[in-house]
Backbone as JSON, one array per atom type, in Angstrom:
{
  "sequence": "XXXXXXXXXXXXXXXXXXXXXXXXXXXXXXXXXXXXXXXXXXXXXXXXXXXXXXXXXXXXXXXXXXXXXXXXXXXXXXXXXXXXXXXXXXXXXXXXXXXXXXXXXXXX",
  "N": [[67.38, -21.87, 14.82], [69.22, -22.91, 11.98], [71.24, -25.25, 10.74], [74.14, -26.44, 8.38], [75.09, -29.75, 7.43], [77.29, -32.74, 6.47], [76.84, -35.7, 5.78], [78.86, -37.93, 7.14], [79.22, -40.58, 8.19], [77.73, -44.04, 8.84], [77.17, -45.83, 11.25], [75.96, -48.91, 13.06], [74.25, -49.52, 16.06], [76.66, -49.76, 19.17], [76.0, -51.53, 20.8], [74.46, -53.79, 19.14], [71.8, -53.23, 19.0], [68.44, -51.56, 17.97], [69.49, -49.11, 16.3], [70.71, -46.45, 14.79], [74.17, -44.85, 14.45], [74.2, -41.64, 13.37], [76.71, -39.98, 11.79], [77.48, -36.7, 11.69], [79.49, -33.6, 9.82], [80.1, -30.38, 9.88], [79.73, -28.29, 7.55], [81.66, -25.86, 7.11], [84.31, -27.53, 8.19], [83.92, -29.16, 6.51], [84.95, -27.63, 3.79], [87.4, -26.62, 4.73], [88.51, -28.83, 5.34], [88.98, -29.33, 7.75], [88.08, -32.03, 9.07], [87.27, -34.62, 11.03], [88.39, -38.12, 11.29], [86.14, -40.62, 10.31], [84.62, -42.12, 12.09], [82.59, -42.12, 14.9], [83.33, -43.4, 17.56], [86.01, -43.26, 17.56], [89.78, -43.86, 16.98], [91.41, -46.25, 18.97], [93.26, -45.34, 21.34], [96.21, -45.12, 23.47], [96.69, -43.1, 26.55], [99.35, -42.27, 28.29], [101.15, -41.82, 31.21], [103.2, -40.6, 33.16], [103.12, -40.05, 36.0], [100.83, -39.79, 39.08], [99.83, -37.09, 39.22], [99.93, -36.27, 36.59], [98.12, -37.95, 35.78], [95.72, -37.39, 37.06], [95.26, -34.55, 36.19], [94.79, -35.1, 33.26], [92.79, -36.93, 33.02], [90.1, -35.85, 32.84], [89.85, -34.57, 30.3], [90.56, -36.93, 29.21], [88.03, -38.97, 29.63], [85.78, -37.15, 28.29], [86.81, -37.76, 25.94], [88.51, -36.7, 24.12], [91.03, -37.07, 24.24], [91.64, -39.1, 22.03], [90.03, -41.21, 22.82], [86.83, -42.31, 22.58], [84.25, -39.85, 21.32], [84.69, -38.03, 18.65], [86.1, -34.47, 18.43], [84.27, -31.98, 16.69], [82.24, -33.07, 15.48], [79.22, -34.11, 14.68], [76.85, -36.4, 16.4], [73.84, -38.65, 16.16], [71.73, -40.6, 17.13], [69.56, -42.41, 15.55], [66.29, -44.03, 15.54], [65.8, -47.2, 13.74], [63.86, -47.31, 11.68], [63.65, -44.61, 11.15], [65.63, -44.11, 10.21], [65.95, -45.62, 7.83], [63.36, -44.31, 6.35], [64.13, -42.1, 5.93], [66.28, -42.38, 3.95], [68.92, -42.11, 4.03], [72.52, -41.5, 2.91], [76.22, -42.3, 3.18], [77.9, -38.35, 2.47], [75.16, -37.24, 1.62], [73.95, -34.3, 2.4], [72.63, -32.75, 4.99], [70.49, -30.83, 6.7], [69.87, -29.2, 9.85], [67.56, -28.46, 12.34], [66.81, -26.46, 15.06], [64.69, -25.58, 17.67], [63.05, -23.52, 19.71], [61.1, -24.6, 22.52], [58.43, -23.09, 22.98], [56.78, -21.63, 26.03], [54.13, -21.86, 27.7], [53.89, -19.58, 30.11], [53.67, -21.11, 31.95]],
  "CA": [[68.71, -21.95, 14.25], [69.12, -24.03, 11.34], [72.57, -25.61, 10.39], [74.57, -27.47, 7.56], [75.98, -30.89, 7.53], [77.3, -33.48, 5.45], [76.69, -37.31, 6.35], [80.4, -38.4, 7.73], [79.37, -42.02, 8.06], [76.66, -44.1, 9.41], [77.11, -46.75, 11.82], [75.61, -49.8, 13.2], [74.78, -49.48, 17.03], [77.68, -50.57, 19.35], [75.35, -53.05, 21.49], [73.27, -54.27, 18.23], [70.08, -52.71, 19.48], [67.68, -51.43, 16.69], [69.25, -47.62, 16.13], [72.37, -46.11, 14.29], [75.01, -43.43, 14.79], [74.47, -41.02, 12.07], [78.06, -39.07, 11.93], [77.45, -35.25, 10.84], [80.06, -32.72, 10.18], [79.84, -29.61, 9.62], [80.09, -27.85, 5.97], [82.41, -25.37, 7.15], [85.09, -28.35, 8.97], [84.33, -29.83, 4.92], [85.2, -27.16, 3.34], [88.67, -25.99, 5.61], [89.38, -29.77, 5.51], [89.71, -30.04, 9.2], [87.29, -33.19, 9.37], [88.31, -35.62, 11.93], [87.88, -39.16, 11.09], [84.63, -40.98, 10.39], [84.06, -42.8, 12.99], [82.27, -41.37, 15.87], [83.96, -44.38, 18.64], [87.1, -43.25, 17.5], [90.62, -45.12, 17.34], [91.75, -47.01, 20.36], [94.93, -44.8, 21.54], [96.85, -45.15, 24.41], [97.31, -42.53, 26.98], [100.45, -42.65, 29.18], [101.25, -40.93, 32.75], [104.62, -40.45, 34.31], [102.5, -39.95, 37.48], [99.39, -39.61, 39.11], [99.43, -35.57, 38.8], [99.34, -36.21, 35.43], [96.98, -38.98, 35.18], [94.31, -36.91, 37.64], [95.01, -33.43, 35.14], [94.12, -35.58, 32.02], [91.4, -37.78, 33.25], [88.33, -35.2, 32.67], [89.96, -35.09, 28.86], [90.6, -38.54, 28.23], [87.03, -38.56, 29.54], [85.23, -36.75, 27.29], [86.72, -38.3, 24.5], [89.27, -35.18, 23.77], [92.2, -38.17, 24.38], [91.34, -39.97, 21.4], [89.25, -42.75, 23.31], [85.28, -41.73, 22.39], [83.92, -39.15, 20.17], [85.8, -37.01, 17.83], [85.82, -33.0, 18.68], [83.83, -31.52, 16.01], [81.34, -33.85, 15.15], [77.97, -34.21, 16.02], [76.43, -37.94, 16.56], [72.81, -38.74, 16.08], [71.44, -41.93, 17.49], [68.36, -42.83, 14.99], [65.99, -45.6, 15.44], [66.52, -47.96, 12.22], [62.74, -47.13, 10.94], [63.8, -43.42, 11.28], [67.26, -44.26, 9.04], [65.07, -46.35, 6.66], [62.31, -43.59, 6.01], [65.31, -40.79, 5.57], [66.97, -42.98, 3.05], [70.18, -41.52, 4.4], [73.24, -42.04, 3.0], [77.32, -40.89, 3.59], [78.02, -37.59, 1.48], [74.59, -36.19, 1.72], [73.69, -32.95, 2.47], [71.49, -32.25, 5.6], [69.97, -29.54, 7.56], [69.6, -29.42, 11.41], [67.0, -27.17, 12.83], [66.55, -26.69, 16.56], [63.83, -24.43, 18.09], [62.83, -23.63, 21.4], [59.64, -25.03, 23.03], [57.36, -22.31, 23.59], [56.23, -21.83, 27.45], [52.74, -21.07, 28.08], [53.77, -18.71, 31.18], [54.02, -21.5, 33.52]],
  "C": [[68.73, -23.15, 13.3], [70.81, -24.07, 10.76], [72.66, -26.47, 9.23], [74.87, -28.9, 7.71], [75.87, -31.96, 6.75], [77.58, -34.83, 6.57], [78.16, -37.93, 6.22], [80.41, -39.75, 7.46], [77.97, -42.29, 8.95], [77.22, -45.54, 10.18], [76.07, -47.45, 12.8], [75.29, -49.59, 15.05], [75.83, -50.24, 18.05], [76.8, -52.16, 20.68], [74.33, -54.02, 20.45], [71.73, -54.01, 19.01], [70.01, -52.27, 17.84], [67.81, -49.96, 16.29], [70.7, -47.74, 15.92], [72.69, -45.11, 14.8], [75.48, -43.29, 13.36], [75.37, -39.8, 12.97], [77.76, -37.6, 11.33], [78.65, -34.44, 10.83], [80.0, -32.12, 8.75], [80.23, -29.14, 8.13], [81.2, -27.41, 6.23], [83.63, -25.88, 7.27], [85.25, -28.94, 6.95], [85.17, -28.98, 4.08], [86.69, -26.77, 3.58], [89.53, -27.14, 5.17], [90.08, -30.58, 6.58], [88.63, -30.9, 9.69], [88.07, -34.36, 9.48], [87.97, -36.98, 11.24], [86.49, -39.9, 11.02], [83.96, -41.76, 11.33], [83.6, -42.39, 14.45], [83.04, -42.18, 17.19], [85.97, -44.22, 18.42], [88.51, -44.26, 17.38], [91.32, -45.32, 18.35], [93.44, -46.17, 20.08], [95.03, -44.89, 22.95], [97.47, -44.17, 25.16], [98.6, -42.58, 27.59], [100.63, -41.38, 29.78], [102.53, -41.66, 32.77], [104.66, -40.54, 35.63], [101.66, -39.91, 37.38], [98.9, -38.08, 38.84], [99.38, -35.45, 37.32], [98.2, -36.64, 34.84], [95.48, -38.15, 35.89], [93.96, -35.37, 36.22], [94.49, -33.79, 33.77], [92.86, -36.71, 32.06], [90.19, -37.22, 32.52], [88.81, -35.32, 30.83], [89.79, -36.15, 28.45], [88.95, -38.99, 28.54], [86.13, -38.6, 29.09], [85.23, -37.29, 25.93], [87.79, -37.42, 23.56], [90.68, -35.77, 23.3], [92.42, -38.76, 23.12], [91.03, -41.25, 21.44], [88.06, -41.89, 23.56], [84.98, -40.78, 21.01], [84.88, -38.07, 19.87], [85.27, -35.59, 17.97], [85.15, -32.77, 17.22], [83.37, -31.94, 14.59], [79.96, -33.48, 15.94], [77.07, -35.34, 15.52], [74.94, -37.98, 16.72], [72.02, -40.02, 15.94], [69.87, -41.98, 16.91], [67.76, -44.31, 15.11], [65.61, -46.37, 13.91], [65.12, -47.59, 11.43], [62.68, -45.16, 10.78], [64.49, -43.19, 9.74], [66.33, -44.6, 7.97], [64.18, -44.71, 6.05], [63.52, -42.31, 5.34], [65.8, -41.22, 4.3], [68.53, -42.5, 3.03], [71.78, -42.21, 3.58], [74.72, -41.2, 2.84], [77.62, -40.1, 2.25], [76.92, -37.08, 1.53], [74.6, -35.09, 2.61], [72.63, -32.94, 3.56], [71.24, -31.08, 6.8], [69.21, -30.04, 9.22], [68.95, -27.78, 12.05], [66.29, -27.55, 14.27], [65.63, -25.23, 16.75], [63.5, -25.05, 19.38], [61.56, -23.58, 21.74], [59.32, -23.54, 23.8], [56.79, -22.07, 25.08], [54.82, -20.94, 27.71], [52.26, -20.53, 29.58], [53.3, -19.63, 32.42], [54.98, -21.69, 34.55]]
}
């Protein structure tokens, strides 16, 4: 399967280790216009509960990141190590292709 995607943004990792978060989204999300924000860590929002039956039913969302605390729905995040980034020459606005294939099993 090989896919589209345009370079969203590139960030810095969040513990300064030696690897970024390259932001992808999708052509189609470019094209529609429904591309979420660039930042894969999202912006700091504030849930609020009335109760705990609320706060247990929205937990697994807020969560995930669905809340708007973590990654943005319909994105996809790609933690490169910085001699990876370097060699790519990556930068936001290009154009790249994502191809996944399935490891072969030699019937064990």
């Amino acid at each position: 399967m090989k896919k589209e995607f345009i370079v969203s943004s590139i960030d810095v990792a969040p513990d300064d280790a030696a690897y970024v978060v390259v932001t992808l989204t999708s052509t189609r999300d470019v094209d529609k216009g429904t591309s979420s924000p660039p930042s894969p860590f999202g912006s700091p929002k504030v849930m609020g509960f009335t109760n705990m039956n609320d706060m247990m039913k929205d937990l697994n969302k807020m969560l995930s990141g669905m809340g708007g605390m973590g990654m943005q729905p319909g994105m996809t995040h790609l933690k490169m190590e910085m001699h990876e980034y370097k060699e790519m020459g990556l930068s936001v606005g290009d154009k790249v292709f994502l191809e996944l294939t399935r490891a072969e099993s030699l019937g064990i």
